[in-house]
N, C-alpha and C positions, 0 to 999 in steps of 0.2 A: 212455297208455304212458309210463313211467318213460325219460328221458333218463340214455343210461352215461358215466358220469364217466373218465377215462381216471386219477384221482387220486381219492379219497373225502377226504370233511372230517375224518376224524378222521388219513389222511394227513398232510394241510395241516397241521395241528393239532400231531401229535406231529414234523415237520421242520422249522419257524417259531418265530418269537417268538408266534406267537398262542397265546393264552389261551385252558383247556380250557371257561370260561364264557361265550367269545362266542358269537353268537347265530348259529349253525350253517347258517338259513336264507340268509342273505348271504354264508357262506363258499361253500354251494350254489349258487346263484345266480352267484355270481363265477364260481368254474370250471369252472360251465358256457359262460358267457360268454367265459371266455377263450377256448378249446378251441374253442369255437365259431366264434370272430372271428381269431384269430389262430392257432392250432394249425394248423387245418384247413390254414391260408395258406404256414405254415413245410412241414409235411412232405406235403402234394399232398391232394387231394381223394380219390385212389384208395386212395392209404396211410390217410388217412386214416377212411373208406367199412371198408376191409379189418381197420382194428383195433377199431373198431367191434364189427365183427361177431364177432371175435376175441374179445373181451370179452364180449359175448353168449352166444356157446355158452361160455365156461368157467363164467359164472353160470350159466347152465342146462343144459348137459351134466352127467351125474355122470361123470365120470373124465376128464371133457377132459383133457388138457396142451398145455399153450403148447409151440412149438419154438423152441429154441435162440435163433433170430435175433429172434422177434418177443419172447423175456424180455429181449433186449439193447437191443431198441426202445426198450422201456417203460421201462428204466433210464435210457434217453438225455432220454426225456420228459419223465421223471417232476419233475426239478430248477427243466426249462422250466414244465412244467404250477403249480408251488410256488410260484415267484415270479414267473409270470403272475397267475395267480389273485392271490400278494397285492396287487401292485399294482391290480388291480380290487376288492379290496375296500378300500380305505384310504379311499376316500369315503364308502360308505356304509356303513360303520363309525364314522365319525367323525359325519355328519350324518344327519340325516332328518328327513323332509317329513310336514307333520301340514297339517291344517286352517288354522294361525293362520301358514305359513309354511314355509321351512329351519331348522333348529336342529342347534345344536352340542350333541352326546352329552356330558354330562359323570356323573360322578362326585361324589357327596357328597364321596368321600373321596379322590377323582384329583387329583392336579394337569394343569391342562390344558394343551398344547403349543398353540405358535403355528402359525402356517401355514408358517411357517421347516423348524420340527421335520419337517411332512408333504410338506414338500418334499424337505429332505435326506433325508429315508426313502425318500422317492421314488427319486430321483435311485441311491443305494444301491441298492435294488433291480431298479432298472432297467438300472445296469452289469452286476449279475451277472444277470441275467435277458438280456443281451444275450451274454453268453460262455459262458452254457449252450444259446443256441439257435445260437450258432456251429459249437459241440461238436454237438451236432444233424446241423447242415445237411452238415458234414464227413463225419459218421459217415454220413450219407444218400449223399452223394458217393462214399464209398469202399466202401460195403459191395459182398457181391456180387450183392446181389438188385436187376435192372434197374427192379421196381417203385418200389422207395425210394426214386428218385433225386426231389431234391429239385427245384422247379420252377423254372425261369429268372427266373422275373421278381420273386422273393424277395430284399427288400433284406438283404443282407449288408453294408453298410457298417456297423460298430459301435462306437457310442458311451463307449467305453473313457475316454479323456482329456479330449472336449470340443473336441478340434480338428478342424475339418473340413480337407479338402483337394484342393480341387476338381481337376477333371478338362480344365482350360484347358490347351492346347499354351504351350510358351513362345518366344514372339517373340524371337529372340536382338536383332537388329536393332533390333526397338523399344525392348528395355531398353539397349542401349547408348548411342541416338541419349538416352534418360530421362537416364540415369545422368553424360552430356556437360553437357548442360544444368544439372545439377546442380553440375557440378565446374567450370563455366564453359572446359572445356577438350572440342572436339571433333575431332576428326580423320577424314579419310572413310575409309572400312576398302574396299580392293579385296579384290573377292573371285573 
């Protein structure tokens, strides 16, 4: 049984920087992998289960039509599913494993990128792959179908800037008694 892609490689392909000669299998492979691993997790097992099958009868029904709500899903998707997928395949696009070892894919005529280059691609990627499943989990939130609604335990914290910000109360007390010590000046505060 053929696995449905919620995105096809020639999708990926013509929305990316990917090149229409890369080796197609690894782009397949990717998003199914993503979808699989990650998809599922963003928009719920049952949404999930449901467009599925959604996808199923349009390839195999003749005259299906999608409704309203679930073409606006697949929009919401579609961006998530692009640059999931590419981040799952930047590895193994870049290397593979043979007999003698790992090896770096190169080019007669490429020049090749360091790990720098596959990191900041990463890193790019992964910002906006983190504001399209934002857009997502929102649009899961507010729609009006009670099924969509996205699952609680789905981190939404997103890595936009790089700063984190934890979730520590603040000590008023402690940082005042910190900040005395510092200035060699304390005073007792009645309260």
């Amino acid at each position: 049984m053929k696995k449905i892609q919620f995105i096809s490689v020639q999708e990926l392909k013509d929305n990316s920087i990917v090149q229409t000669n890369v080796d197609e299998k690894i782009l397949s492979q990717s998003i199914t992998e993503y979808q699989d691993l990650e998809l599922s997790q963003v928009i719920g097992k049952a949404t999930y289960k449901r467009l599925s099958n959604v996808l199923v009868s349009g390839a195999t029904i003749t005259g299906y039509t999608y409704s309203d709500e679930d073409v606006l899903l697949f929009e919401m998707i579609k961006p998530v599913m692009i640059y999931g997928s590419l981040l799952y395949s930047l590895s193994p696009l870049h290397y593979k494993v043979t007999n003698k070892g790992l090896q770096n894919i190169t080019d007669a005529n490429a020049q090749t990128g360091d790990s720098k280059d596959i990191e900041a691609l990463k890193a790019t990627y992964s910002s906006r792959l983190e504001g399209y499943k934002k857009l997502l989990i929102e649009h899961l939130e507010t729609d009006d179908d009670p099924e969509t609604d996205a699952p609680s335990d789905v981190n939404t914290s997103f890595g936009f800037t790089g700063i984190s910000i934890p979730d520590n109360s603040f000590n008023e007390a402690e940082a005042y008694r910190n900040s005395a010590y510092k200035t060699g000046y304390y005073r007792r505060i009645i309260y």
